[in-house]
C-alpha positions in Angstrom: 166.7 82.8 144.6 163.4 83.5 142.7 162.7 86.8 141.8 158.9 88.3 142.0 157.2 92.0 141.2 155.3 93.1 144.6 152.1 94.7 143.3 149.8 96.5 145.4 146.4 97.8 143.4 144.2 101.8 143.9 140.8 100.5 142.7 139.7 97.2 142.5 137.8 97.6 139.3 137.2 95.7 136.2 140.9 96.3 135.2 142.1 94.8 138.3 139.7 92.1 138.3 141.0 91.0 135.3 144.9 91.1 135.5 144.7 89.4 138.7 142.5 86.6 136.5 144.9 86.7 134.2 147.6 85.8 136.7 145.8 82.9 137.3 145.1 82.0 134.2 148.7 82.4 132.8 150.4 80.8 136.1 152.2 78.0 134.6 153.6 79.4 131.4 157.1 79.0 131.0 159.9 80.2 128.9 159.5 76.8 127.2 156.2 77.0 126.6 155.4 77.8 122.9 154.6 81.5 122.6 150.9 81.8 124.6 147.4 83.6 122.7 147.1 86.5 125.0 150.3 87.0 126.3 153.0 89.1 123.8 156.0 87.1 126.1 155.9 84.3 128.3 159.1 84.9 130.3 160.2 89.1 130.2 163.2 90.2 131.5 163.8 86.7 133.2 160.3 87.3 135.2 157.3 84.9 134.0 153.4 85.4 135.0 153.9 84.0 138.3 156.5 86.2 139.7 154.0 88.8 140.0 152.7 89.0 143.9 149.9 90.7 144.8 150.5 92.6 148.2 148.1 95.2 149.1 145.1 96.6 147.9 142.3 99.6 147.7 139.3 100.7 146.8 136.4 103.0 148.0 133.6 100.8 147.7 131.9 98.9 150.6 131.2 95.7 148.8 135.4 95.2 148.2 136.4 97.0 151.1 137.3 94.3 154.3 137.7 91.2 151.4 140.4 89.4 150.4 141.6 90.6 146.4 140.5 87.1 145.5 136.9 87.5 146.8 136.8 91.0 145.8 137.5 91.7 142.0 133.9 90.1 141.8 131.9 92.4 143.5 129.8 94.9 141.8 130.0 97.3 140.5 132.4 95.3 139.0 130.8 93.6 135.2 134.0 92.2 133.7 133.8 88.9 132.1 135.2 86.0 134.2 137.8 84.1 132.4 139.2 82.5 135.4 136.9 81.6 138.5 139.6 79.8 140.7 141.2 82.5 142.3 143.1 81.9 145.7 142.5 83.4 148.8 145.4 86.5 148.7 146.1 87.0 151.8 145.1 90.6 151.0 142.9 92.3 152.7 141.5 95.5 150.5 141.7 98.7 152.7 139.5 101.8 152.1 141.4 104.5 150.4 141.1 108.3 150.4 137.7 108.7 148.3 139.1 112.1 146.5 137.4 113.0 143.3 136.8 108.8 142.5 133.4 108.7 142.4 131.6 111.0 140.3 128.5 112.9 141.4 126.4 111.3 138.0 126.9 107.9 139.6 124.8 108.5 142.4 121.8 108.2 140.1 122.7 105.0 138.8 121.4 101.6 140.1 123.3 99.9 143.0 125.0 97.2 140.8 126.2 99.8 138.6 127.3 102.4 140.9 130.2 102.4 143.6 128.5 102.6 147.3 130.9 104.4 149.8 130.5 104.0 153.4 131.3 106.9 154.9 131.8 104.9 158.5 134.8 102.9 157.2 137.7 105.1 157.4 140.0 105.5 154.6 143.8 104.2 155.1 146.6 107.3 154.2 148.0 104.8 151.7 151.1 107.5 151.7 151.6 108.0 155.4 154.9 107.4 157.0 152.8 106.1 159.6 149.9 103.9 160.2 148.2 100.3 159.6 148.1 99.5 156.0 150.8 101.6 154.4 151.1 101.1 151.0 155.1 101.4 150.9 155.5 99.0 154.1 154.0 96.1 152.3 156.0 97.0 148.8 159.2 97.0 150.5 158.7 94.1 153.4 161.6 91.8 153.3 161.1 90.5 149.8 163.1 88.6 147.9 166.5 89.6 146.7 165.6 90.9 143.5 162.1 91.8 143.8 160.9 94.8 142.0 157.6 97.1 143.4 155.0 98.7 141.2 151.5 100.4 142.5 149.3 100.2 139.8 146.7 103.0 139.7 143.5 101.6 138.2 141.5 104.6 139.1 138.4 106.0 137.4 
């Protein structure tokens, strides 16, 4: 049985934008594969590049907030470059999280394509809760496969 790495991403950013790109990009590298520019390994600790599941997602802007991850990493404010266009459809829907101390006061003076633009109508999931739609842990821990290993990556400002 095939192992995989359930990810789920905080902030859908420029960071996030490009590792899911670069899962893309690196899909079909194997172990056999001569050693790849851009990657340090192509097959670590028996898990290659497209192990790596993508399984929830949040961020605090409108423009990301209600898209797939696919559709999303390429909204503004997001300016990264775009080495990979032909990104699937995820099947991940990016939730609202808790805004907290994400966006800084500065950036309200800052031109809408450069600035995050919360709606404060869309109600943030608790990505923590024992409870609710969209729980974080619920979609880390689904029936995966047997071997599957679960990492939230925090790509907050």
């Amino acid at each position: 049985m095939a192992k995989e790495i359930r990810v789920a991403i905080a902030g859908v950013g420029n960071c996030a934008s490009s590792l899911v790109q670069g899962i893309y990009y690196y899909k079909n590298v194997t172990a056999n594969d001569e050693l790849v520019p851009g990657l340090m390994h192509n097959v670590f600790g028996g898990y290659k590049v497209s192990d790596i599941k993508f399984v929830a997602a949040f961020d605090v802007d409108k423009r990301k907030v209600g898209k797939d991850l696919g559709e999303a990493i390429f909204q503004r404010p997001n300016c990264t470059t775009v080495f990979q266009k032909e990104i699937p459809k995820q099947g991940v829907v990016v939730q609202k999280g808790p805004v907290l101390d994400g966006v800084a006061e500065h950036m309200k003076d800052y031109p809408q394509e450069r600035a995050f633009v919360v709606d404060e109508k869309q109600k943030p999931v608790d990505v923590a809760s024992e409870k609710g739609e969209g729980r974080c842990a619920d979609k880390l821990h689904a029936r995966g496969k047997r071997g599957s290993h679960k990492i939230l990556c925090a790509m907050l400002p």
